[in-house]
C-alpha positions in Angstrom: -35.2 -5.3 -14.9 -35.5 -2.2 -17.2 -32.7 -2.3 -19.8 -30.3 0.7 -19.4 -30.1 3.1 -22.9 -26.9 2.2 -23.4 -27.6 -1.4 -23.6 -30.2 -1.7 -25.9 -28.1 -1.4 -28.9 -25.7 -4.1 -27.9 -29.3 -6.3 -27.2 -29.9 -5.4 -30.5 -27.1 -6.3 -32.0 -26.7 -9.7 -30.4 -23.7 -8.7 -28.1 -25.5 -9.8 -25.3 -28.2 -11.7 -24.5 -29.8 -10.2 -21.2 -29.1 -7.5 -18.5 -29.3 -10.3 -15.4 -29.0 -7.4 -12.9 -26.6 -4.0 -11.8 -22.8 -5.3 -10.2 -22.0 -1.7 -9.2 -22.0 2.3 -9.8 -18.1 4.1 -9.5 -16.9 7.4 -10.0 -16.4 7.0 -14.1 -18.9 4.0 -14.8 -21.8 1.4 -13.8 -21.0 -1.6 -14.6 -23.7 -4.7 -14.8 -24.0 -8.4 -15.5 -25.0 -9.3 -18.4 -25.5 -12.9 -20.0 -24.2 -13.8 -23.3 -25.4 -17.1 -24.6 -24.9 -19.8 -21.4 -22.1 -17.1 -20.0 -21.9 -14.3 -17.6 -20.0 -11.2 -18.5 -20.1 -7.5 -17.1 -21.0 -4.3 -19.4 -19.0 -0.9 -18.0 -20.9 1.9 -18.8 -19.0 4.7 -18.9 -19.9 8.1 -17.7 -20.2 11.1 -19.6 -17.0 13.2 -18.5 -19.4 16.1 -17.6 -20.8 13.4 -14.9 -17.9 11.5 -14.3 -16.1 12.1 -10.8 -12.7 11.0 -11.6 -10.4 13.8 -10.0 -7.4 15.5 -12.1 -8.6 13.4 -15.3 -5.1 15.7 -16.7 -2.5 13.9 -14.9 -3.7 10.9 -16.1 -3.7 11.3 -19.6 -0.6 13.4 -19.9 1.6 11.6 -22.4 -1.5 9.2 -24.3 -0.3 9.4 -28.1 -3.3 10.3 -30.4 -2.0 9.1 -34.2 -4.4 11.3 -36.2 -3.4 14.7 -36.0 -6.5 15.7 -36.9 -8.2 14.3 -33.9 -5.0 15.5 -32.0 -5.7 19.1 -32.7 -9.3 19.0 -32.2 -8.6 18.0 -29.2 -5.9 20.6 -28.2 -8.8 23.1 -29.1 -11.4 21.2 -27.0 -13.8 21.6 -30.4 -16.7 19.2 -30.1 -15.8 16.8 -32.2 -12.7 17.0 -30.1 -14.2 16.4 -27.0 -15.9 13.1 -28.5 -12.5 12.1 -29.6 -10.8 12.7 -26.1 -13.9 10.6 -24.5 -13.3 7.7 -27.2 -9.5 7.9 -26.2 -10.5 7.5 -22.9 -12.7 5.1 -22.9 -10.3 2.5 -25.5 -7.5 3.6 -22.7 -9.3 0.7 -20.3 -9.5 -1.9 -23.5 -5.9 -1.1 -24.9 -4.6 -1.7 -21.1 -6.4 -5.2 -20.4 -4.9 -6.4 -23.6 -1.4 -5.4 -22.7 -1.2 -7.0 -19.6 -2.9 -9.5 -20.3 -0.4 -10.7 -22.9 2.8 -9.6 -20.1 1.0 -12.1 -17.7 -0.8 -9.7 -15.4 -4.2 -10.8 -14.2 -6.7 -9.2 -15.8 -10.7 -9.4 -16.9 -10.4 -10.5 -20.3 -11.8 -7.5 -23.1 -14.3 -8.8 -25.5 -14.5 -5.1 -27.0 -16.1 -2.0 -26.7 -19.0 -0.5 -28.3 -19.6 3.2 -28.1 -18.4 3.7 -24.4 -19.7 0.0 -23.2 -16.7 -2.2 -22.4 -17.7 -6.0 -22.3 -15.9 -7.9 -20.5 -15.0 -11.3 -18.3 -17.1 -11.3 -15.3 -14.8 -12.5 -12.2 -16.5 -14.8 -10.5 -16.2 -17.6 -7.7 -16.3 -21.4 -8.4 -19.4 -20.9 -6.9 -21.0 -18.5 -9.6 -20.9 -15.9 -7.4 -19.4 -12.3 -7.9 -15.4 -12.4 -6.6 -15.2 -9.9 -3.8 -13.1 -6.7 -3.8 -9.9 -7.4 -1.6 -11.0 -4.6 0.6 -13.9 -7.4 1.8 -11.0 -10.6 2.5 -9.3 -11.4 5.5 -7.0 -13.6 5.6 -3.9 -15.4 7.7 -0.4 -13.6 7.4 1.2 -16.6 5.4 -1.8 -15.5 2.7 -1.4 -12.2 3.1 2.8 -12.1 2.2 2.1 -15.0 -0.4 -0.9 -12.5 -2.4 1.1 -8.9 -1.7 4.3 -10.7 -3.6 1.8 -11.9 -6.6 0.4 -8.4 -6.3 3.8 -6.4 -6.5 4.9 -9.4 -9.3 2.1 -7.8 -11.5 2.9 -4.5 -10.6 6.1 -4.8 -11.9 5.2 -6.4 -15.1 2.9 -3.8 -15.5 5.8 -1.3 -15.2 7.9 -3.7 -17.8 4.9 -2.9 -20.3 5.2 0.4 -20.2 1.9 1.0 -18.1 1.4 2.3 -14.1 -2.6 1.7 -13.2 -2.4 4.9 -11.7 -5.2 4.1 -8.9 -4.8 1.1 -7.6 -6.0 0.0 -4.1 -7.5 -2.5 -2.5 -10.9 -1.2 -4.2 -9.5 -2.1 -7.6 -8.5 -5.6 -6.9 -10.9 -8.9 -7.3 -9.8 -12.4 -4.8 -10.9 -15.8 -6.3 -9.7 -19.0 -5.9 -6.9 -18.7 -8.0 -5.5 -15.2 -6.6 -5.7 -11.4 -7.1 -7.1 -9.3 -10.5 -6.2 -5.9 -11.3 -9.4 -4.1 -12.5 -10.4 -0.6 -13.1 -8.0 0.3 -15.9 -9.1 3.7 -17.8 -7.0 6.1 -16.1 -3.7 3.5 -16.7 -0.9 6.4 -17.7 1.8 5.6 -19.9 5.1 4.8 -17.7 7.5 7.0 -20.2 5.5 9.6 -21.2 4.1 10.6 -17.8 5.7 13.0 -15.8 3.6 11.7 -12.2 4.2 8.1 -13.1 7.0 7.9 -10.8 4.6 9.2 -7.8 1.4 7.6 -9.0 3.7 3.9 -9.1 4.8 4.8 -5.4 1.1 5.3 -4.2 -0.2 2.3 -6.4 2.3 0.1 -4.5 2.0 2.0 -1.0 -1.8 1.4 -1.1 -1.5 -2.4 -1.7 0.9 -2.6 0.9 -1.2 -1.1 3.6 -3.5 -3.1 3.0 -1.9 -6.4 2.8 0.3 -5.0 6.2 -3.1 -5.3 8.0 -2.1 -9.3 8.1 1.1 -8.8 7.4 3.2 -5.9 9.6 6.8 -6.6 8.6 5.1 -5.7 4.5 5.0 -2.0 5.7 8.8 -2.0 5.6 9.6 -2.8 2.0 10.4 -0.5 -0.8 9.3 -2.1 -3.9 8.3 0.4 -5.6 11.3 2.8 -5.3 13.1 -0.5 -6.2 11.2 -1.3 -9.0 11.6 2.8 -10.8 15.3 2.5 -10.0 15.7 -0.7 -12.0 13.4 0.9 -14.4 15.2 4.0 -15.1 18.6 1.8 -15.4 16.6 -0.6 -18.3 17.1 -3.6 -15.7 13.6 -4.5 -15.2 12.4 -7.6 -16.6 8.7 -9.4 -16.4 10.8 -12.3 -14.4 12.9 -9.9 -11.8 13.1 -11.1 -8.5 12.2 -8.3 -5.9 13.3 -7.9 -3.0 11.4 -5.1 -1.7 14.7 -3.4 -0.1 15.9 0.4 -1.7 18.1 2.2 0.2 16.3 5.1 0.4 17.9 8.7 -0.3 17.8 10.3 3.4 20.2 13.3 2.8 18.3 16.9 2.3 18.9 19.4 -0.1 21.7 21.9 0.3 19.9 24.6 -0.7 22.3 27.3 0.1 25.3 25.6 -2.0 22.6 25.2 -5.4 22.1 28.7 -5.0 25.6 29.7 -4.7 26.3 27.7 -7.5 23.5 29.5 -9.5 24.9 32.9 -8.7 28.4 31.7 -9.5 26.9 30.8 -13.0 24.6 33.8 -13.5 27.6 36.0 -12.8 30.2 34.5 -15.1 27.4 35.1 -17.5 27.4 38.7 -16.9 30.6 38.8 -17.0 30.9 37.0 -20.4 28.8 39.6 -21.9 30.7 42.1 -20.7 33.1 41.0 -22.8 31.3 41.0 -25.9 30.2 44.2 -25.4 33.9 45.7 -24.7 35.2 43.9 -27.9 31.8 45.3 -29.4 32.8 48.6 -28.5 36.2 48.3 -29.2 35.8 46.9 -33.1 33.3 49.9 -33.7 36.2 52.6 -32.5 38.9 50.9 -34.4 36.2 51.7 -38.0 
């Protein structure tokens, strides 16, 4: 096959070996298998921001700590050398994440580096040599089905533990081989702390495994893990080894809107009141000169 631009310098270079043939084409990159020596890997190519269709890129990196100030206020002024910066950020997002949870025992492609917006990377494969599937192409028994969703929400939460909510997960971002589930797809992970949606991006990551794993498994629609897991989160009791139970009690109680604004009138006129005051003594000390 033709050698895509963006390969030929890792060819050249002796990064890889061969482009064997395309794996797939997303919404930020294309991604192929490439050999390297006797081993198959995959190169993501990442997409130009102008051509990527990633949705509300903002939300995602809201919070991502740039050291240089210099390349932190280019890209606050969205100069051109800032806007190569904010790509490179972007793209080193994806390689910074697999190494993290990697080492907090999440399962992960292994990173072998990236090279001017081409991640290399461990190709997930079968024991037969062939591609692992997404989980959105497995079926499998219900006994399966609650074993993998509990591995699933077990990475999930070390994830959390690291500091780091994938931010898009679904059943398109997950790989089945023999040994279990991977968590792929990586460069829009947000930083748990820093992130004001990271609350409502670890609810939907978790709501979307779970829909799909309740397919197999019905009763998995009625857990709360991820409102359990923030909870323990925002307390500092969540640990890599935690066991979840997937029960929250779940706040059902509406808003009394009518006593917080009572209560914000009460305050806004004590207020007025308290400069009233001010401006009596005010007036009072300039009479008495």
């Amino acid at each position: 096959m033709k050698t895509p631009k963006r390969l030929q310098p890792l060819l050249n270079d002796g990064l890889i070996d061969e482009v064997v043939h395309p794996l797939m084409s997303g919404k930020e990159a294309d991604v192929f298998v490439v050999r390297c020596g006797d081993t198959l890997r995959c190169a993501k190519i990442y997409k130009d921001a102008a051509k990527r269709s990633f949705k509300k890129a903002a939300q995602y990196t809201e919070g991502r700590k740039v050291r240089n100030s210099r390349r932190a206020r280019a890209m606050e002024k969205g100069s051109r050398y800032g806007r190569r910066q904010q790509e490179e950020t972007w793209q080193n997002a994806e390689v910074d994440a697999l190494y993290r949870l990697a080492g907090a025992g999440v399962r992960v492609p292994r990173p072998y580096g990236c090279f001017d917006g081409v991640l290399l990377m461990e190709l997930i494969t079968e024991e037969s040599g062939e591609v692992a599937p997404r989980l959105n192409d497995v079926v499998m028994p219900a006994d399966q089905a609650r074993e993998d969703h509990a591995l699933m929400m077990r990475y999930i939460m070390r994830m959390l533990c690291a500091g780091i909510v994938h931010g898009d997960l679904s059943e398109f971002n997950v790989l089945v081989d023999e040994q279990g589930p991977v968590i792929i797809d990586l460069p829009q992970a947000v930083d748990a702390a820093a992130n004001n949606n990271a609350k409502a991006m670890l609810e939907r990551d978790v709501q979307n495994i779970t829909d799909y794993y309740g397919l197999f498994a019905p009763e998995l629609l009625h857990t709360h893990y991820a409102q359990e897991m923030w909870a323990l989160y925002e307390e500092g009791d969540l640990h890599p080894d935690h066991a979840l139970s997937g029960e929250f009690e779940l706040d059902t109680h509406s808003a009394d809107t009518d006593a917080v604004l009572l209560e914000i009138r009460a305050v806004l006129a004590e207020e007025e009141k308290r400069q009233e005051r001010l401006r009596a003594a005010e007036l009072a000390e300039d009479s008495g000169q």
